[in-house]
N, C-alpha and C positions, 0 to 999 in steps of 0.2 A: 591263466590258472595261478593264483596266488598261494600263498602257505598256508596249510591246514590247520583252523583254532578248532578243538574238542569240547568247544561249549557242549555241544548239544550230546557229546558223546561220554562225557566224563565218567556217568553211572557206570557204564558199561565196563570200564578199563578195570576194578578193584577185582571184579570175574573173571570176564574174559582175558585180558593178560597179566595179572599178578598171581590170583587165585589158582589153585589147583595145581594138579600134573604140569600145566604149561608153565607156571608162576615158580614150580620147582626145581622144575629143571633148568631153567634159565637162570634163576637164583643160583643153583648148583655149579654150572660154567665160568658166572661172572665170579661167584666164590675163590673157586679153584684158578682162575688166569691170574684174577688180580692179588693174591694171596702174596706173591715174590713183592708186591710195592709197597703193600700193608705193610710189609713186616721189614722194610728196609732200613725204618731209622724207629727210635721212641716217641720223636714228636710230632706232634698233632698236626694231620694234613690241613692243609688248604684247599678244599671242593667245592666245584662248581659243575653243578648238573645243568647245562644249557639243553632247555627245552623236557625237563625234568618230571613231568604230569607232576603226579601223586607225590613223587619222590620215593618210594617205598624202599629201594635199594640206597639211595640217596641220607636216608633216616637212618637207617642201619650204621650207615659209616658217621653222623651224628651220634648213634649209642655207643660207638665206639669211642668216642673223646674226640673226634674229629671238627673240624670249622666249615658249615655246609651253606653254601647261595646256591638256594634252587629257584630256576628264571623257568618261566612256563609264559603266551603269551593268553592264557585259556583262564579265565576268571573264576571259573565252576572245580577245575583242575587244583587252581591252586585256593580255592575254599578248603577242597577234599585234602590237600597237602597240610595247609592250617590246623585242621580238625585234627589228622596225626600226628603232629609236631606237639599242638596241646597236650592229647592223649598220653604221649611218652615223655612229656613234659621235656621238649629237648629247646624250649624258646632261645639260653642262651647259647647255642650254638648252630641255629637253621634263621637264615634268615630268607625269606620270601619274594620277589622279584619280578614284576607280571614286565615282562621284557621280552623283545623277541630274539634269538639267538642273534641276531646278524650285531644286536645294538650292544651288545656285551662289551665288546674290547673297551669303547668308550668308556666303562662304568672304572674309575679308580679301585676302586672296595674290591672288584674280583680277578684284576691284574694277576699275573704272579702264580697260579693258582698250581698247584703241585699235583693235582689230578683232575679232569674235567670229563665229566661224564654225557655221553650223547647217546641215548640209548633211542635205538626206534624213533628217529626223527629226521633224518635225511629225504626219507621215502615220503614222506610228506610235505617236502618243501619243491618252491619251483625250481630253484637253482643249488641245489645240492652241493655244486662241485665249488662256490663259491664260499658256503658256510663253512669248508674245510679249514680255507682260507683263517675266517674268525676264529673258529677253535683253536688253532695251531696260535693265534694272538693271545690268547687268554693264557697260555703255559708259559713257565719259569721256563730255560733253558735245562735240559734236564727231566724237566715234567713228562707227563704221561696222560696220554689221552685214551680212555675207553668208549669207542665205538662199536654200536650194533646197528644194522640196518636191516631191512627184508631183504631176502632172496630172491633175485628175479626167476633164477635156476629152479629155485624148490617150487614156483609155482606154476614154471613151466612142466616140469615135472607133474601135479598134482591134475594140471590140467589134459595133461597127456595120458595119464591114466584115467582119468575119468571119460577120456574120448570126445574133450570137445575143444576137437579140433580147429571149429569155426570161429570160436570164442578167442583161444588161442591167435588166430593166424589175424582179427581183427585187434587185437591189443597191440601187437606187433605191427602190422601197418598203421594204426593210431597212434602209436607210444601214448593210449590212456590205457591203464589197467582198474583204477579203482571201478568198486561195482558202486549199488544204488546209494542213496545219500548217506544213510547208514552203516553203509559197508565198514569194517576194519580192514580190507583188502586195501592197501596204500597206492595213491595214484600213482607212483613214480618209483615201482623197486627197482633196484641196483643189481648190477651186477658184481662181481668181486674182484675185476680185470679196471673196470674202471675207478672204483672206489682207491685200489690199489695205488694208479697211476696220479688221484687227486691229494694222496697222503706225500706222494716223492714228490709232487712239485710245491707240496707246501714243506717242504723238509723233514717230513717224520717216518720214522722206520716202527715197521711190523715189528713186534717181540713175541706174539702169539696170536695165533689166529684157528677162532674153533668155532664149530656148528654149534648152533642153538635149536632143537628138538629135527635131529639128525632123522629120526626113521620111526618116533612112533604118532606122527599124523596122518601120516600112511598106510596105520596099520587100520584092520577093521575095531568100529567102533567096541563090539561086545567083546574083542579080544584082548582090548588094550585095558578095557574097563575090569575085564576079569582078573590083571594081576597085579601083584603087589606096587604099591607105586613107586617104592623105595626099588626094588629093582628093573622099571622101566629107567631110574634115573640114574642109575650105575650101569649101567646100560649105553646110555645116551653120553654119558662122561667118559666111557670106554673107547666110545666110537667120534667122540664130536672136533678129536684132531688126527684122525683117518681118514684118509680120500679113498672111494669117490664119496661116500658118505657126507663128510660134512658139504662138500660142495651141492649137495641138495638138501642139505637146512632148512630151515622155513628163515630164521635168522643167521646171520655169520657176525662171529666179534672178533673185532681186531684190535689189541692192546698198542698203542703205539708210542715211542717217546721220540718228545723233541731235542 
């Protein structure tokens, strides 16, 4: 099982994970954690989104005065990335990189890099616990690395209330979980125990660690849809560094520095 390219899935991501309630509140978390690094000194980071799709969050910290290499190994991804970057006219300061995260460290240009961003990308790869490795390469001493992965937890959970059990107890004796070819359900979630234990053996300490849509994918659809979204998301920012809540996340972020 190799690492997941999103050619064929590219369309899907500006919806399905940027877009909407879920694209909100996630924006909302990674907002509010990394806000203490943004605002540490006046000058202009150095970022690097290893495995970066679209770059959406990515762009943002380019409108911000920031210095952006976003590496995607996905051709269609990083079209859609292009296409933004134009849009917001941020050319000189995003530069594009169809790379796969492991080849990074090699690259001179992105050494150094004073925040590195891995969003939703471990769960997709074969050897997870070795890309750790890479990213912790690519930061300054000092640096900080923002990590999000899927919840093995929250979809144990999701599966469990839904009652299928067989499904369940089959992923688990396979260690495969992704579904049909199509699926966004990622072959390889993580747990928070291990991801933990591949941050201290590459030298990086946790500085915050919060749920990413803590409790309303669980809720019923016509219920969730009936209230304001601004307060599903104050809500979800409330709850998303309280246990046991986040620990059933669909996502968990962990801010780390080297």
């Amino acid at each position: 099982m190799g690492d997941r390219n999103f050619d064929d899935l590219a369309h899907r991501f500006r919806k399905r994970i940027y877009g909407g309630l879920k694209g909100d509140i996630r924006l909302a978390v990674l907002n509010r954690d990394l806000a203490p690094v943004l605002a540490e000194g006046s000058r202009a980071l150095k970022v690097v989104d290893a495995g970066g799709g679209q770059g959406q969050f990515a762009l943002d910290l380019a409108a911000a005065g920031h210095r952006v290499f976003l590496a995607d190994i996905s051709t269609e991804m990083l079209a859609q990335a292009g296409e933004l970057v134009a849009e917001r006219q941020l050319q000189d300061r995003v530069t594009l990189l169809q790379r796969p995260l492991q080849e990074l460290p090699a690259l001179p240009e992105v050494g150094g890099a004073d925040l590195v961003l891995c969003h939703a990308v471990l769960e997709w790869l074969a050897e997870p616990r070795t890309a750790v490795g890479y990213l912790r390469d690519l930061l300054r001493p000092g640096g900080y690395l923002s990590l999000t992965f899927y919840n093995r937890r929250g979809l144990e959970y999701r599966l469990l209330q839904r009652g299928s059990f067989r499904q369940l107890d089959r992923n688990i004796d396979s260690g495969h979980w992704g579904g049909h070819p199509g699926s966004l359900t990622p072959q390889n979630p993580l747990l928070r125990e291990w991801v933990g234990d591949w941050l201290a053996q590459a030298g990086l300490s946790v500085v915050a660690h919060s749920g990413i849509r803590c409790f309303s994918d669980f809720m019923e659809t016509p219920i969730r849809e009936g209230l304001p979204a601004t307060a599903v998301v104050e809500k979800e920012l409330a709850y998303s560094r309280v246990d046991p809540y986040r620990q059933l996340a669909r996502y968990i972020h962990l801010l780390c520095r080297r």
